[in-house]
C-alpha positions in Angstrom: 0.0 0.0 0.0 2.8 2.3 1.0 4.3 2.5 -2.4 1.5 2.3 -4.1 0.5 5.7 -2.4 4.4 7.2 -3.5 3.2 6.7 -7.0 1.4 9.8 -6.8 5.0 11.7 -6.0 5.9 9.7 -9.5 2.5 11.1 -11.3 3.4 14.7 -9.4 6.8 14.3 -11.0 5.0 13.9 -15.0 3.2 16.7 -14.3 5.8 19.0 -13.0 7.8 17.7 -16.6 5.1 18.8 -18.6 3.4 22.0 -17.0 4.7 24.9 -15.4 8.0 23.9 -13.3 9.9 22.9 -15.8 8.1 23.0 -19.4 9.2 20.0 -21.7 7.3 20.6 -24.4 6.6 17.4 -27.5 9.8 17.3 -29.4 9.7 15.2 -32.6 12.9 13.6 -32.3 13.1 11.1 -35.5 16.3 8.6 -34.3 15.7 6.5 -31.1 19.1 7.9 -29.4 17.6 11.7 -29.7 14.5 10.8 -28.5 16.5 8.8 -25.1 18.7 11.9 -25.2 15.2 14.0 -24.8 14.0 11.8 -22.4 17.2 12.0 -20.3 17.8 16.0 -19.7 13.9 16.2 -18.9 15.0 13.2 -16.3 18.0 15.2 -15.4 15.7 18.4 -14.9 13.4 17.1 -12.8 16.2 15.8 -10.5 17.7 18.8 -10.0 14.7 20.5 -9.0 14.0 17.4 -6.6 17.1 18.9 -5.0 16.5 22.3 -5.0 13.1 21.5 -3.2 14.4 19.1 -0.8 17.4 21.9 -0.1 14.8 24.7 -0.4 12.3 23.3 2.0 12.4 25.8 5.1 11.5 28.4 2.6 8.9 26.7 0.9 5.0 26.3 1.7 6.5 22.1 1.2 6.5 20.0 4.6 9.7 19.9 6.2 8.8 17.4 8.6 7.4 14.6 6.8 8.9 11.8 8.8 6.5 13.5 12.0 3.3 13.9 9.5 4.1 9.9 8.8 4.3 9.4 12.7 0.7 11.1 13.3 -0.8 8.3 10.3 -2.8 5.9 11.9 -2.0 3.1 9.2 -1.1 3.3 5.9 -4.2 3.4 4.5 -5.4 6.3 6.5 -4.6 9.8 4.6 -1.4 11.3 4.7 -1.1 14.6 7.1 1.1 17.6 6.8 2.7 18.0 10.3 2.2 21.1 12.5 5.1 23.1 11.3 3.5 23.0 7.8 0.0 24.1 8.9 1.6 27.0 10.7 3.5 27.9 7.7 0.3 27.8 5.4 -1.6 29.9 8.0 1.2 32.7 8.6 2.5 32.5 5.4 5.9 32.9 7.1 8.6 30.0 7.8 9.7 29.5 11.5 12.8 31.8 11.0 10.7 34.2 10.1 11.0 34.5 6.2 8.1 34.7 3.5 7.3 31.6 2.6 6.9 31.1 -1.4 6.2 28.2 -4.1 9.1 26.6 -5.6 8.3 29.2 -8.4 7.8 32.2 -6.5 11.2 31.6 -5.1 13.1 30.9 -8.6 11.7 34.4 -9.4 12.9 35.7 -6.7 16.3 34.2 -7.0 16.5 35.4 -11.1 16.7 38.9 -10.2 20.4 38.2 -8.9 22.4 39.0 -12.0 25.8 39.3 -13.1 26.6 42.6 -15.1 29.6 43.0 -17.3 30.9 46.8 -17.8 32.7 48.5 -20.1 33.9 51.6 -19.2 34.7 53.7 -22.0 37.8 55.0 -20.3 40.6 54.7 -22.7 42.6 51.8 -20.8 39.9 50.6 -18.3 39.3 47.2 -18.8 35.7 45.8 -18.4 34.6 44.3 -15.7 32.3 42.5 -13.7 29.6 43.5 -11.0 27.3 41.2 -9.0 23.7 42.4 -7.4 24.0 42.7 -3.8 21.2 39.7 -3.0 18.7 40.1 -0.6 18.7 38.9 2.8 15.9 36.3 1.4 18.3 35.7 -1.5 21.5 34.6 0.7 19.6 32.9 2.5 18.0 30.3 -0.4 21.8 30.2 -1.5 23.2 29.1 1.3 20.5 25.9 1.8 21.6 25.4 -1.7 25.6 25.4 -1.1 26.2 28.0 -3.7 28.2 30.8 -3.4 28.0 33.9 -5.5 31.3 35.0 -7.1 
């Protein structure tokens, strides 16, 4: 029963392919290696944004405590629960640290508007160079669940 219930995180998956997280459109692939090419960096995709949930979680309306929401179940069969941290999140709309919580999508937004400028002075002899947005407080934060450091 349990995994037949986690095929709705595979059907979730599908549907996050296809619609609005990560857009794979139909491609009309005519040899069988571009078509399992295709079908691989959709794969790949999806993974990555598996990742960037899972890192992204205390930011996000998702559940961080799942393992205590699978505690409160009664059986198996009974319906899953979000736990108490995730019902307080959806209420507030805040995260227990404090911050807004998003969607997964809300967030990426969020996070695109870091960007990387090149210049050009028109100096005669000033070389062009390189300067970063200074990131929000929000912004560092979601980098640093995710490891990544801007340079």
């Amino acid at each position: 029963m349990r995994a037949y219930k986690r095929l709705s995180a595979v059907e979730r998956a599908f549907r996050s392919l296809k619609s609005v997280d990560l857009k794979v459109r139909p491609v009309f692939h005519r040899t069988a290696e571009r078509v399992r090419a295709h079908v691989l960096l959709c794969m790949l995709a999806y993974y990555v944004e598996w990742h960037m949930r899972e890192r992204l979680a205390p930011l996000l309306f998702d559940d961080e405590d799942r393992a205590g929401a699978e505690a409160q179940r009664t059986s198996v069969v009974a319906p899953a629960r979000v736990s108490e941290s995730a019902r307080r999140k959806a209420r507030t709309k805040r995260t227990g640290e404090g911050w807004p919580a998003h969607s997964f999508r809300t967030l990426l937004r969020d996070l695109a508007t870091v960007t990387k400028n090149r210049v050009a002075p028109r100096l005669p002899g000033a070389e062009p160079f390189d300067v970063l947005a200074r990131p929000t407080e929000l912004q560092r934060e979601a980098f640093r669940l995710l490891g990544v450091r801007l340079q």
